[in-house]
C-alpha positions, 0 to 999 in steps of 0.5 A: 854400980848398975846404970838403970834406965831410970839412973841420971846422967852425971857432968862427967859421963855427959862431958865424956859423951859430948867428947865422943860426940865432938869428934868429926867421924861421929858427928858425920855419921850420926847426921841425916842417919836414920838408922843409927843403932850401930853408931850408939853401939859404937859410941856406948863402948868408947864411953865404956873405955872411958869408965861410963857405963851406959848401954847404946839406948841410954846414949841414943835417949841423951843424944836425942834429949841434948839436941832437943833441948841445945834447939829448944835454947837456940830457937829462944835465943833467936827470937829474944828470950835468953833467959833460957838457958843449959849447962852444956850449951856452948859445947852443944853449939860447938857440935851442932852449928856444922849440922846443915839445918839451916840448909833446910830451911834455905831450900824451903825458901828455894836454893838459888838463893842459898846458892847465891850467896855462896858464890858471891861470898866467894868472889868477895874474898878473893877481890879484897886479897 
């Protein structure tokens, strides 16, 4: 079976991806790179192994669309809408909450605050043991 541009992904080779892309060597190294052919290179011959068919663009264009749309779900769910919704939500979520996006957004609000309340989390911690 040929697997065209245009041919849709099924809930088996999305699952099969996000199983991929769960995995934390993955994960680490598609974040913050820019240049990342040879990680979707990578990634399209693990789905191969897996019987999913699809070549590096094809994995990189669903990676790009699952995390556009899991943000899109995300950002209306934080400002009160949860009538959006996605299939694979809570497995996208179970990915990308360790992407450090809220990180940037606490440097665009200054980073000794961010840093404060790592330290003071941890003293807290440590009194109540």
């Amino acid at each position: 079976m040929e697997s065209g541009a245009g041919k849709h992904w099924t809930e088996e080779e999305v699952k099969a991806l996000l199983g991929v892309w769960s995995e934390k060597n993955i994960r680490k190294q598609l974040h913050g790179t820019l240049r990342n052919k040879g990680i979707f290179i990578y990634i399209a011959k693990r789905l191969q192994e897996l019987g999913v068919c699809r070549d590096w663009k094809q994995c990189r264009a669903k990676y790009k669309n699952l995390k556009y749309e899991y943000r899109t779900v995300k950002y209306a769910h934080n400002s009160g809408d949860v009538t959006k919704t996605m299939k694979f939500f809570h497995d996208l979520d179970a990915i990308l909450r360790y992407e450090p996006v809220t990180q940037l957004a606490a440097e665009e609000n200054g980073r000794c605050s961010a840093t404060e309340t790592r330290l003071n989390a941890s003293p807290a911690t440590d009194s109540t043991q």
